[in-house]
C-alpha positions as CSV (number, residue, x, y, z in Angstrom):
1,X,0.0,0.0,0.0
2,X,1.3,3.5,-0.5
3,X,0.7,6.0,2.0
4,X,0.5,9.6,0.8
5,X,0.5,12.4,4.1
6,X,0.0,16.0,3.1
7,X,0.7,18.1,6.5
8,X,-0.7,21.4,6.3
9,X,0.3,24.6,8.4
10,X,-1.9,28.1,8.5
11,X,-4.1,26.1,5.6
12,X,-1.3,25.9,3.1
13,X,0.7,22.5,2.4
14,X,3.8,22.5,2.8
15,X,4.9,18.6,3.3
16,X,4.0,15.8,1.0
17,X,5.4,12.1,2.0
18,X,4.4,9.2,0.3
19,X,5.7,5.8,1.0
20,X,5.3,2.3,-0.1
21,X,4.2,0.3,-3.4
22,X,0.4,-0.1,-4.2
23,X,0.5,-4.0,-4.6
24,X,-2.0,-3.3,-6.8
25,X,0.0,-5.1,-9.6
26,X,2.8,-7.0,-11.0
27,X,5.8,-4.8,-10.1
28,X,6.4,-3.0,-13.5
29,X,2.5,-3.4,-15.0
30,X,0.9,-1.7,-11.3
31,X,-1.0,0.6,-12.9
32,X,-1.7,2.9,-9.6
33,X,1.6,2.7,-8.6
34,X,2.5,4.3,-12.0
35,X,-0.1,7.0,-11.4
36,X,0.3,8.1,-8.1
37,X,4.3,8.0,-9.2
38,X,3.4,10.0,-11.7
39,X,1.3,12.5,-10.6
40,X,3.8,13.6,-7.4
41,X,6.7,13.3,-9.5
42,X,5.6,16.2,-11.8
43,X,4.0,17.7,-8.5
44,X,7.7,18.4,-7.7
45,X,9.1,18.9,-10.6
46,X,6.6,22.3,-10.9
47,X,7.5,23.0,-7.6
48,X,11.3,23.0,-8.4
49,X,11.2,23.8,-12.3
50,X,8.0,26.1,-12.3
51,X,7.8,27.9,-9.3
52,X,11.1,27.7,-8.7
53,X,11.2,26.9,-5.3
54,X,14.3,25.2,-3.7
55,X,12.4,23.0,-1.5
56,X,13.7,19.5,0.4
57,X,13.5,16.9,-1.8
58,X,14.4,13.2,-1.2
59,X,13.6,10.1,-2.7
60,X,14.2,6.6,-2.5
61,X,12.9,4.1,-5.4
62,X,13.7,1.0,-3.6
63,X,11.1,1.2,-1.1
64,X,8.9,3.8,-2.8
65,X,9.7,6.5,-0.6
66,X,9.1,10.7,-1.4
67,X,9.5,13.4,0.4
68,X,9.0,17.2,-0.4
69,X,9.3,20.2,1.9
70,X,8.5,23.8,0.9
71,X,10.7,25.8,3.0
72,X,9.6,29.0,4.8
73,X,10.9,32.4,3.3
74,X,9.9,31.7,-0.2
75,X,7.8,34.8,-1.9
76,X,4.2,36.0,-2.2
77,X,3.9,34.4,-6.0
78,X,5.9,31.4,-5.2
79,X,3.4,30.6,-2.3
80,X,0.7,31.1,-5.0
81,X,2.2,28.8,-7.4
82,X,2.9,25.8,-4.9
83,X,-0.3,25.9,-3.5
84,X,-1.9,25.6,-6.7
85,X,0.3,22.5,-7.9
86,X,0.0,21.0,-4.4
87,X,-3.9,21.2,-4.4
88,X,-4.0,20.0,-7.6
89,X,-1.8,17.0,-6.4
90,X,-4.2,16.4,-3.4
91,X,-6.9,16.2,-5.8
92,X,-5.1,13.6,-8.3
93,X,-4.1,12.0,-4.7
94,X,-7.3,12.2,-3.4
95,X,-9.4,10.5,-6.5
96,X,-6.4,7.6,-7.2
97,X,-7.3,7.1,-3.1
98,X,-11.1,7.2,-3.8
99,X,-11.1,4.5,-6.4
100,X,-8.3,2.3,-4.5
101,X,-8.5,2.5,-1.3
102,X,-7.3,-1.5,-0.4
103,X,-3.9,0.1,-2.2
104,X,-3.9,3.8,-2.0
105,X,-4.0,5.7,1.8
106,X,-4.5,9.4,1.9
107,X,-4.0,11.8,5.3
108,X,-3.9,15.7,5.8
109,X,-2.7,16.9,8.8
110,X,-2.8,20.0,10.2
111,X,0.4,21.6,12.3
């Protein structure tokens, strides 16, 4: 199962973890481990590329493990721009958990 934590502070997220493989399917051919993957991965790379925030980034592949932290300081527009690609994540995140739960976990925390 992957697990997918958003942690929120003042309403604005500004953690995303996720962690583990879906099991959904044959490792290679798991179709919702390929769209969550996909879905954070260009999460981050509009955070980095697009907004062009230099936020914490760390990942592992092995053992399906993502991390991104937006780091305090950054301006007015960029706190615009990652909150629109990071809702729009949660959303993607959000649905992928709706239709497979058994295989996709979804929690937002508040700080």
């Amino acid at each position: 199962m992957t697990k997918a934590v958003f942690t929120r502070k003042q309403g604005r997220i500004i953690r995303i973890e996720c962690e583990g493989h879906t099991g959904y399917g044959v490792e290679g051919e798991d179709i919702v481990c390929a769209a969550i993957s996909s879905i954070v991965q260009t999460a981050v790379l509009g955070v980095l590329g697009v907004a062009l925030v230099n936020a914490r980034y760390e990942v592992d592949d092995r053992r399906g493990y993502l991390l991104l932290e937006i780091p305090e300081g950054i301006t007015k527009e960029q706190k615009h721009d990652v909150q629109v690609i990071l809702q729009t994540l949660l959303l993607g995140v959000s649905d992928l958990h709706e239709a497979y739960s058994n295989f996709v976990r979804l929690e937002v925390k508040e700080l």
